[in-house]
C-alpha positions in Angstrom: 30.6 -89.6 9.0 32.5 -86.8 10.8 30.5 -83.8 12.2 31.7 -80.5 11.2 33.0 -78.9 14.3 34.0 -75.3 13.0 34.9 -73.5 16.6 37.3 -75.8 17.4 39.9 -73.9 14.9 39.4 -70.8 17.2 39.4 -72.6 20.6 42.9 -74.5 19.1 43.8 -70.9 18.2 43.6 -69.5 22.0 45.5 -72.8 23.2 48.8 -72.2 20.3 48.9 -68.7 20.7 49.2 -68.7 25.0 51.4 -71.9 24.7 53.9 -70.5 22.5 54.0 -66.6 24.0 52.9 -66.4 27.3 52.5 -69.8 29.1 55.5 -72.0 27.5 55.8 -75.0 29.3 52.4 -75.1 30.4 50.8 -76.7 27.6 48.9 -79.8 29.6 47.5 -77.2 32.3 46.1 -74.9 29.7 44.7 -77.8 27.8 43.1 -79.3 30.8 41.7 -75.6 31.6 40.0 -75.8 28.3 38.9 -79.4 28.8 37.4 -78.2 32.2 35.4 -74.8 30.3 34.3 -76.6 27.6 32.8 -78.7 29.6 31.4 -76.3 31.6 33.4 -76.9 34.7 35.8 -76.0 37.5 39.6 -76.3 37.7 42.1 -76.7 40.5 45.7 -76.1 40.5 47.8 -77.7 43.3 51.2 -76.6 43.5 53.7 -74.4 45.1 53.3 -70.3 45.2 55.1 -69.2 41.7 54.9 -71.5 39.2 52.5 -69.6 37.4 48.9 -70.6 38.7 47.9 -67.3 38.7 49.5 -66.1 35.3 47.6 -68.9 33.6 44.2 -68.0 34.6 44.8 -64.1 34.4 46.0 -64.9 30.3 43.2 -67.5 29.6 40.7 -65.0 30.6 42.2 -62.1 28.7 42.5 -64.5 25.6 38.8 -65.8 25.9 37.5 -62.1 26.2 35.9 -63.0 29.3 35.4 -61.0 32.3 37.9 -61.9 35.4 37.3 -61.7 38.9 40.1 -62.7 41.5 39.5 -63.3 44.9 42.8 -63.5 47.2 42.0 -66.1 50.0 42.9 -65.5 53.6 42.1 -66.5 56.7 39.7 -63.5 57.5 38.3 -63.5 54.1 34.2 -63.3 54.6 31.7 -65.6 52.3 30.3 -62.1 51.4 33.9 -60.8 49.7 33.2 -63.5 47.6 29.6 -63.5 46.4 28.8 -60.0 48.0 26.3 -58.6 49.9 23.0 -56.0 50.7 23.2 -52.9 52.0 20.7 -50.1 52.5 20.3 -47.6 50.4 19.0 -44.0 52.2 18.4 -42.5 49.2 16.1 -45.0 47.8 14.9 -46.3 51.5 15.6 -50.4 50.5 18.3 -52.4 50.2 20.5 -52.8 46.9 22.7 -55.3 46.8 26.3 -54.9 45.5 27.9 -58.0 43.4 30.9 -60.3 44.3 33.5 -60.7 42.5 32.0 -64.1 41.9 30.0 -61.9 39.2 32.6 -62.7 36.2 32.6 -65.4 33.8 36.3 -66.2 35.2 36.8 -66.2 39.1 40.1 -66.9 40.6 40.3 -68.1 44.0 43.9 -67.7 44.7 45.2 -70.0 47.4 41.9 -71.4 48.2 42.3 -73.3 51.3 44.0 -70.6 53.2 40.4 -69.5 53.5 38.3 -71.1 56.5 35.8 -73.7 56.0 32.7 -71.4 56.1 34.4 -69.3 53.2 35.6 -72.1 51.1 31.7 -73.6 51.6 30.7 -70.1 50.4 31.0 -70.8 46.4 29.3 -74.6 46.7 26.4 -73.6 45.2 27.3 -70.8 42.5 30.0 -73.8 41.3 26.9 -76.1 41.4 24.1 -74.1 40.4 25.4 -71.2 38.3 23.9 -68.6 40.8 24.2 -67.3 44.3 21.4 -66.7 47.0 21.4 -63.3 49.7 19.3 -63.3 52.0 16.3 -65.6 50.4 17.3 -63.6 46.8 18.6 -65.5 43.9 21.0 -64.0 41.6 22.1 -65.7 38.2 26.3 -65.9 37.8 27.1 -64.9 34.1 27.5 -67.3 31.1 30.1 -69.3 30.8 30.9 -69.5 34.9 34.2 -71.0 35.9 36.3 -71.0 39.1 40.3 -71.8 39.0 41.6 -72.2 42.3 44.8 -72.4 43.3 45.8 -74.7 46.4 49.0 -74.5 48.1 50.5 -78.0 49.2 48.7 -79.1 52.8 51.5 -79.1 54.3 52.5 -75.7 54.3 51.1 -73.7 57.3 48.1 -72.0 57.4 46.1 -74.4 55.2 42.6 -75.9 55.5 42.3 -79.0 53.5 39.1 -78.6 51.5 36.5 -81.2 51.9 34.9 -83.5 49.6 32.1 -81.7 49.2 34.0 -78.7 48.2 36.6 -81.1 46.1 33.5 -82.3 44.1 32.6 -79.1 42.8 36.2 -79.2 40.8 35.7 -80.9 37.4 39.5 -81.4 37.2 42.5 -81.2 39.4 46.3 -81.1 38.1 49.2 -78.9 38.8 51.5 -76.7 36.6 55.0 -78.2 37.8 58.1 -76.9 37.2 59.4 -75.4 33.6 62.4 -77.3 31.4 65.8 -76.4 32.2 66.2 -74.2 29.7 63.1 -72.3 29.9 63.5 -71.8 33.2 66.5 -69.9 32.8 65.2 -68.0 29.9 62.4 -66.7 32.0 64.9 -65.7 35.0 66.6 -63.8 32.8 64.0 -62.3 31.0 61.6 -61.9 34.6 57.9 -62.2 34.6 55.0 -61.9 32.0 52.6 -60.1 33.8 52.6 -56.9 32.2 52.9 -58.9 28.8 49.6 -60.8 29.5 48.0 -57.4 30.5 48.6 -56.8 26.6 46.7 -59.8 25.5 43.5 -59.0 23.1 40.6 -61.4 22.7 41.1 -64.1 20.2 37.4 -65.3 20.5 34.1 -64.4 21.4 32.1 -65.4 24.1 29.5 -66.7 21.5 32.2 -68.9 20.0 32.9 -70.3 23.3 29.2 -70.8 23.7 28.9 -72.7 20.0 32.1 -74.7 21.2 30.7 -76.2 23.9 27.5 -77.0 22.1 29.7 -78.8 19.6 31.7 -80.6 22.4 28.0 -82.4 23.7 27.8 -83.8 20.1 30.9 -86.0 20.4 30.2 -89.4 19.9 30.6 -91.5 23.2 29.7 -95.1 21.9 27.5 -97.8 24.7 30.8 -99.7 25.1 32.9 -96.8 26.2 29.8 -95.8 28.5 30.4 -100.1 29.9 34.4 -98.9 30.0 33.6 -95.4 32.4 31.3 -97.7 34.9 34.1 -100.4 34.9 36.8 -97.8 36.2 34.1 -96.3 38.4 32.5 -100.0 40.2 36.6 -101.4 40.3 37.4 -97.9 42.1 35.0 -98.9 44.9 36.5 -102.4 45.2 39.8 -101.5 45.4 41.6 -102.6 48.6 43.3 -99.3 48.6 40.4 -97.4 47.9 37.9 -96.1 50.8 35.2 -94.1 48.9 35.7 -94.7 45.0 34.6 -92.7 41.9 31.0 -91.2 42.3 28.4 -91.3 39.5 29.2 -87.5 39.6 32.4 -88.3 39.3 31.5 -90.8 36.0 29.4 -88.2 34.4 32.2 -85.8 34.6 34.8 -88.1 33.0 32.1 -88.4 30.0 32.0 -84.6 30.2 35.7 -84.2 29.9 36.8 -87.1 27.7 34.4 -85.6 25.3 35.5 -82.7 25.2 39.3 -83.9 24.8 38.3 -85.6 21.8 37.0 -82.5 20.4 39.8 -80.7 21.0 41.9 -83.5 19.1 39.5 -82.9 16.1 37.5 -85.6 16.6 33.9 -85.8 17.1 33.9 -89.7 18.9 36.0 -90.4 21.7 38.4 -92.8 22.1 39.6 -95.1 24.8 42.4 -93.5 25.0 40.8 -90.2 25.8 39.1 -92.0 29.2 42.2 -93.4 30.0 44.4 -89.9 29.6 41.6 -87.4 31.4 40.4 -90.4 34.2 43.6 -89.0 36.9 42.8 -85.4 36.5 39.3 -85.6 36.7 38.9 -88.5 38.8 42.1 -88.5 41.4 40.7 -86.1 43.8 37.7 -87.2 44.3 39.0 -90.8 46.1 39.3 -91.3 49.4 42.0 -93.9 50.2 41.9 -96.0 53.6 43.6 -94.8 56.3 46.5 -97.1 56.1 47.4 -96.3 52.4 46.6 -92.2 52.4 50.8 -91.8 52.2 49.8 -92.8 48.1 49.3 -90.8 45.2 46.1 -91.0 44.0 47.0 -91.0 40.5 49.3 -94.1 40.8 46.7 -95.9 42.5 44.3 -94.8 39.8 46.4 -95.9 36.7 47.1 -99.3 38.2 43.6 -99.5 38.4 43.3 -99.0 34.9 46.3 -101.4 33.9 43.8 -104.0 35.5 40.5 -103.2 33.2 40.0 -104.4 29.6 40.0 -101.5 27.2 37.0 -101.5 25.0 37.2 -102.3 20.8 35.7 -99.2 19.5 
């Protein structure tokens, strides 16, 4: 018997509406953004500078009613820019401590590893934990929390490949790619969106969002589709391409997400289908491929994998 799932109309709402007027031709990166809040998680965007990373996490945030924070990264950018930092007060005699822009429910980290190591390092645990500690002080981040970072191809200069550690922390990687023909021409001619999305009103509350993602953790996710995510996980670590294979971080979070894709497809069981289409975006960057194979994509290596694993009768 189906569960009623009666947010879902408004979450589908916020997805039509930015598709179709402000983010055309980015319908799979917004979906996977929604994938990645509703399942209380973080989002990376790889690609090159102007293909709208930024424009999609500015509109999402407006649409969601949610407060936005945007952090542009650079070299000499400080781990206190980001999660901010104590200062004395002389007219109270003590300290008072001033909030980050990490403080907002939506924090963009624009160009993330043009930032040094010790910056990058600086968000692990308010990504991880949902809070950040100053100087032995803890400080709860807002509800929902999610970081979108933007990451410029490593080959361009001035990058610093993020590490595992810090790659871990991102629920889902993809990129936005390159618009149709067509549209591409319409939006030369026409010239950017940003003061458009500046015009964007709330099409749900933060307490909808909230209910949503309850909803999403009641999606069915039968035993054998629990066997199917190990499978993909235990053949990632025996694959001869493959040096360090899918975590059981990295399983949980697939669970996470393929949830809530089937939710977002009306359903409230998931599918096969759903592990195989969210196991790339979720699971891709977290592999570390032997040394004489790293000239692979990860996502090609990943659905051959999958090619070689019996899918499940659910």
């Amino acid at each position: 018997m189906k569960k009623a799932l009666p947010q879902r109309t408004a979450i589908i709402q916020v997805i039509d509406t930015l598709s179709s007027r402000y983010l055309q031709g980015k319908i799979e990166a917004l979906r996977l953004a929604m994938v990645a809040l509703l399942s209380d998680g973080h989002l990376l965007l790889e690609d090159i500078p102007g293909l709208g990373k930024t424009t999609l996490a500015l509109a999402l945030s407006r649409a969601l009613g949610l407060t936005f924070g945007r952090i542009q990264c650079t070299s000499d950018l400080m781990p206190s820019d980001i999660t901010g930092l104590s200062i004395f007060d002389r007219e109270r005699n003590q300290f008072r401590f001033i909030e980050g822009p990490i403080f907002n429910h939506i924090l963009l980290a624009d160009e993330i590893n043009r930032a040094m190591p010790k910056t990058q390092s600086a968000m692990l645990e308010a990504m991880e934990e949902r809070r950040v500690t100053i100087e032995g002080t803890s400080y709860t981040l807002p509800t929902p929390f999610m970081v979108i970072a933007t990451q410029n191809p490593t080959e361009q200069i001035g990058t610093y490949p993020l590490p595992e550690s810090q790659l871990d922390r991102f629920l889902i990687t993809t990129g936005i790619g390159y618009p149709p023909a067509a549209l591409e021409k319409q939006i030369i001619r026409s010239g950017g969106i940003r003061d458009k999305i500046l015009e964007i009103e709330p099409l749900i509350s933060r307490e909808q969002i909230e209910h949503a993602r309850d909803e999403v953790q009641t999606v069915y996710l039968d035993d054998r589709l629990v066997d199917y995510l190990f499978a993909i996980a235990e053949a990632s670590r025996r694959h001869r391409f493959i040096s360090t294979g899918i975590s059981t971080r990295g399983a949980i979070s697939m669970a996470a997400a393929s949830r809530a894709l089937a939710y977002l497809d009306g359903r409230d069981y998931v599918l096969p289908e759903d592990i195989k289409q969210i196991t790339p975006p979720v699971a891709a960057h977290r592999l570390i491929l032997r040394t004489e194979h790293q000239s692979l994509d990860k996502r090609e290596v990943l659905l051959s994998l999958l090619n070689d694993i019996s899918v499940p009768m659910v």
